[in-house]
C-alpha positions in Angstrom: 0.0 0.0 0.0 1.2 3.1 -0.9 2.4 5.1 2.1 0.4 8.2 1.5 -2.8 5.7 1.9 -1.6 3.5 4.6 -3.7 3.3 7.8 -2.8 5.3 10.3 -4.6 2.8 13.0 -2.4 -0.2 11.8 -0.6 -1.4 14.6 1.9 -4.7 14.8 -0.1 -7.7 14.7 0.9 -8.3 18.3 -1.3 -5.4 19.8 -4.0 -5.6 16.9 -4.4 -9.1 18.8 -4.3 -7.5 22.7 -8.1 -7.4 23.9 -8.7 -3.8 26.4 -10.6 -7.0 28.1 -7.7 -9.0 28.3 -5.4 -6.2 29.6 -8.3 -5.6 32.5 -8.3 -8.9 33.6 -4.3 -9.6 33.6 -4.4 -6.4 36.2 -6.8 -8.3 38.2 -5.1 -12.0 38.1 -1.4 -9.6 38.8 -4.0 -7.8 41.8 -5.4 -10.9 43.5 -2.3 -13.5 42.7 -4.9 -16.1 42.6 -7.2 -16.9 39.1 -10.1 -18.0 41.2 -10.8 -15.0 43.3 -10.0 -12.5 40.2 -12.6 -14.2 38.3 -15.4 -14.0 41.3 -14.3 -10.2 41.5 -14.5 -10.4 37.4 -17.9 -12.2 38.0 -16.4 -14.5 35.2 -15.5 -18.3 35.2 -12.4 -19.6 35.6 -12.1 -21.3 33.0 -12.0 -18.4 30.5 -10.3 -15.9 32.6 -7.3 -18.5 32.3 -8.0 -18.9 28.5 -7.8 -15.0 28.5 -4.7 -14.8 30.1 -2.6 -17.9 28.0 -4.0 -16.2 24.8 -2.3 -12.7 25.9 1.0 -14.4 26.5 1.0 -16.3 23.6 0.2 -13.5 21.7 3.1 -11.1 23.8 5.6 -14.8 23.7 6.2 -14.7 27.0 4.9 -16.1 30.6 3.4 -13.4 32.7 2.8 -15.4 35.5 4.4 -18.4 37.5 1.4 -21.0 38.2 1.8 -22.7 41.9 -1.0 -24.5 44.2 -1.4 -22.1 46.3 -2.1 -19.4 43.8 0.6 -17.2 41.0 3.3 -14.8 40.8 3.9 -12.1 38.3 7.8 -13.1 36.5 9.6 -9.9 35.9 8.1 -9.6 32.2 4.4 -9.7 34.1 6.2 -7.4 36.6 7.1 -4.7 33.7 3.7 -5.2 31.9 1.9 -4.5 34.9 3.1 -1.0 34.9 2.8 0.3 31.6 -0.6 -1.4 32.0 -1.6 0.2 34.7 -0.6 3.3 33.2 -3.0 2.8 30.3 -5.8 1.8 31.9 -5.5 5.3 34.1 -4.8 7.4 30.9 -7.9 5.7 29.6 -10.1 6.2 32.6 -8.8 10.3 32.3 -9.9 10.1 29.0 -13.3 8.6 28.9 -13.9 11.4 32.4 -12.6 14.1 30.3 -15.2 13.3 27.2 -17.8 12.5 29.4 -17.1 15.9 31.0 -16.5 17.9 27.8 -19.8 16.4 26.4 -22.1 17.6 29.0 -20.4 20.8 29.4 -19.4 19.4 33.1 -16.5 20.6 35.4 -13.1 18.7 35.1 -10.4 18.3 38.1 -6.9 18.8 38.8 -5.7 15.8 41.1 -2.7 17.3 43.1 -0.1 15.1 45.5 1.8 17.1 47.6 3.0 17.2 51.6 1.3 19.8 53.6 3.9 21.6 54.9 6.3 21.3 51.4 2.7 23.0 49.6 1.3 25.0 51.9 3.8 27.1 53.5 5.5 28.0 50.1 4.8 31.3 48.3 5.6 29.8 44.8 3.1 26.4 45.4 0.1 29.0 47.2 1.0 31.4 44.4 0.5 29.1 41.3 -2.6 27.2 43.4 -4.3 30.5 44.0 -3.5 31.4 40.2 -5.0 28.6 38.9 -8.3 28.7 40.5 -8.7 32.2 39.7 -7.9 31.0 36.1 -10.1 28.4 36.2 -12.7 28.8 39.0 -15.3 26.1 37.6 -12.0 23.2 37.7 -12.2 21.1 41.1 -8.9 21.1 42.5 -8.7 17.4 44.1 -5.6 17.2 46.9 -4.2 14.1 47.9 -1.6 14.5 51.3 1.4 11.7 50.8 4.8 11.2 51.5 7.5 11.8 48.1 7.6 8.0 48.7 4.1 7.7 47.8 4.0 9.7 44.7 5.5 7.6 42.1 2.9 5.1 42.9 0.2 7.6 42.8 1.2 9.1 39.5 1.6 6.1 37.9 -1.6 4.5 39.0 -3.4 7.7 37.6 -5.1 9.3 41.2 -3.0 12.1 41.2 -2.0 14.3 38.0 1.1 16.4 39.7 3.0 15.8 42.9 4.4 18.4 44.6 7.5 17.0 46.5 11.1 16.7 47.3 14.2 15.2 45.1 13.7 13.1 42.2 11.3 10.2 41.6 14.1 8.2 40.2 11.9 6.6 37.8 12.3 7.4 33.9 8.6 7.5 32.8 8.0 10.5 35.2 9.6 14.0 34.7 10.5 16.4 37.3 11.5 20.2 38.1 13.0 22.6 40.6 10.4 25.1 41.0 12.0 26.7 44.1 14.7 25.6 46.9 14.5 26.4 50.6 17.0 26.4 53.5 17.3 23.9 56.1 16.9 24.5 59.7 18.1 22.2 62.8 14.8 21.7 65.2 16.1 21.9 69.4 15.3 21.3 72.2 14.4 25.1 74.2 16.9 23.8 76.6 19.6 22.3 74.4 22.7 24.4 74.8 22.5 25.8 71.3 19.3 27.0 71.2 20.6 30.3 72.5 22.5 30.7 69.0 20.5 32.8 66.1 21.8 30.1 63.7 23.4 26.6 64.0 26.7 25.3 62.3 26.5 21.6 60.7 29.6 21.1 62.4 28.4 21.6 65.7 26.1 18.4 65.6 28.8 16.5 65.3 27.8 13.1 66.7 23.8 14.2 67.6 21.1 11.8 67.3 19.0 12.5 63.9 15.4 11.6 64.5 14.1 11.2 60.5 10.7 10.3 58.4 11.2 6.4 57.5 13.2 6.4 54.7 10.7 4.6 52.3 8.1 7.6 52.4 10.7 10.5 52.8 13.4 9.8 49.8 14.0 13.5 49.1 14.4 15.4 52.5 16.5 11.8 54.1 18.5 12.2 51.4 19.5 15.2 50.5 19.9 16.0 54.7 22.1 12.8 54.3 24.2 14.8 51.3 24.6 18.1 53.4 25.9 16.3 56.1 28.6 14.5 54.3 29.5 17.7 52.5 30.2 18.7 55.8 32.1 15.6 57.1 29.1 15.6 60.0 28.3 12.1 61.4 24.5 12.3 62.3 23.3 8.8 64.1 19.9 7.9 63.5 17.6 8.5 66.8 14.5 6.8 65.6 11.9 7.0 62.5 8.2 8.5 63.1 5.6 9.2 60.4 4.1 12.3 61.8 5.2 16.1 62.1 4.2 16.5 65.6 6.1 13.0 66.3 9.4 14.6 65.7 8.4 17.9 67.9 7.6 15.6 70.7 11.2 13.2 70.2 12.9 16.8 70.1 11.0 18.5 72.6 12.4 15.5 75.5 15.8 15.4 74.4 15.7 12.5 71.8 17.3 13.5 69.3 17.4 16.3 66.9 15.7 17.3 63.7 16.5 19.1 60.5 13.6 20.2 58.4 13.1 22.8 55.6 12.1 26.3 56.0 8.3 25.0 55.3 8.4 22.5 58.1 9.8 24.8 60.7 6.7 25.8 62.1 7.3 22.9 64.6 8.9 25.5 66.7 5.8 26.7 67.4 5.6 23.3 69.8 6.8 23.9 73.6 9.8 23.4 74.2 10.9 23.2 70.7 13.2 26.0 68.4 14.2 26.2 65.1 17.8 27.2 64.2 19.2 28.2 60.6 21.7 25.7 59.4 24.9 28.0 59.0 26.7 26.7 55.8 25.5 27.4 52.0 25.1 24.1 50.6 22.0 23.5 53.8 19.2 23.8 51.4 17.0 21.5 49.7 14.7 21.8 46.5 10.9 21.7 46.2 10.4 19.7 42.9 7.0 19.0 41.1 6.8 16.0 39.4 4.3 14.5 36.0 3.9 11.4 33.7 5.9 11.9 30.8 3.9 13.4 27.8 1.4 14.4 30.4 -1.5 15.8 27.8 -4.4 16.9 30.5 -4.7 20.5 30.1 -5.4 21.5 33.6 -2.2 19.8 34.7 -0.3 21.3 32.1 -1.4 24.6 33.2 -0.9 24.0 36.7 2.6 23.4 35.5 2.9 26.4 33.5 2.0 28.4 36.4 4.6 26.6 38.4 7.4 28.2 35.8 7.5 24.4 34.2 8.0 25.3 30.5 5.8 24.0 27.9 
């Protein structure tokens, strides 16, 4: 066929083969690691939810799953499909909302990650959120509060559309920015013996106990406190690992341990018996970043991002 004529919806024969049903219920059998209770969730038999699945692979020439008694596994090519499928089957759901909304003239969302603090207490993140519903005052901003550990999940299973977060998500099919950086500060005790000082030097916590956010749901802030420190040639111990803000003002309010934060977080000094100290050295900083799928297409994201200083 003559190029100029070919069909632009011809696809290799492997995905002309590929069912949307088939991709739905290889999610499920990857979900429930068991055939049997996918297919009562499915409200299918069996029977043909395990023909479904053997015609995908033989159609993709590959095992997706490892079959046992007690139920399957996903092998590492059902481990990579999974994502990108996921990933579709989000996109898609985005879609059909946004024609279903454009249709009846309806009001579409903006689905935001982010960590209270990290959002809320920056002037760029308030400026661009305050922008945008001025902008677009009919849009239903949707916020969802997680850890930067949670994000990449979040983005790639489609319930958020931007994160707002720390660091990088270390994950190619995601892009990320620096949309502003702030300075660290060291939280205290009211009676520590440097809480007197206006500001804090990195060397003089030498040695002091660090009490941290676990390290699986704060990757940014652990580690880029973890870089300034060795920049430094400062040992900080770890004291213990809490999920919670007011957590760490408690630990460092009895003498547990210390705490260092960006400017955002240091409101904790607000807590009795708790002060916040500026980290005296110019590399204590750390970057607010806002992260997207690549080739993110929805337009109220992409002018969310635009009024973050993200360029088109």
């Amino acid at each position: 066929m003559d190029s100029e004529h070919a069909n632009p919806l011809t696809f290799p024969i492997a995905i002309n083969a590929i069912t949307l049903r088939q991709l739905q219920y290889f999610v499920a059998v990857a979900e429930d690691e068991h055939f049997t209770r996918a297919s009562e969730r499915l409200l299918i038999a069996q029977p043909s939810l395990s023909r479904q699945i053997r015609d995908l692979e033989e159609t993709l020439g590959v095992s997706l799953f490892v079959r046992g008694s007690r139920g399957v596994y996903l092998t590492d090519a059902g481990r990579d499909l999974f994502v990108h499928v996921r990933q579709i089957l989000a996109m898609l759901e985005r879609a059909f909302d946004s024609v279903r909304e454009t249709a009846q003239g309806g009001r579409g969302s903006l689905r935001l990650g982010y960590y209270g603090p990290t959002f809320f207490n920056n002037p760029v993140t308030h400026s661009a959120l305050e922008h945008f519903r001025a902008e677009w005052p009919d849009i239903e901003v949707v916020g969802l509060e997680l850890f930067t550990g949670q994000m990449v999940d979040a983005l790639r299973a489609g319930r958020i559309d931007v994160a707002i977060c720390r660091g990088e998500p270390g994950s190619s099919d995601l892009h990320w920015w620096t949309i502003a950086t702030e300075r660290l500060y060291v939280l205290l005790s009211a009676t520590d013996p440097l809480a007197a000082a206006e500001n804090v030097a990195l060397g003089d916590l030498d040695g002091r106990k660090l009490i941290t956010f676990p390290q699986a749901l704060s990757l940014g802030l652990n580690a880029r406190v973890a870089e300034v420190a060795a920049l430094a040639g400062v040992s900080l111990p770890p004291a213990r690992e809490v999920t919670q803000l007011a957590s760490i003002a408690y630990h460092v309010s009895v003498g547990d341990g210390i705490a260092i934060l960006p400017a955002s977080s240091s409101v904790l000094s607000g807590f009795q018996n708790v002060v916040s100290r500026e980290l005296r050295d110019p590399n204590a900083t750390c970057d607010i970043t806002v992260w997207a799928r690549e080739g993110e297409t929805d337009r109220y994201a992409r002018a969310f991002l635009e009024m973050l200083g993200v360029p088109k």
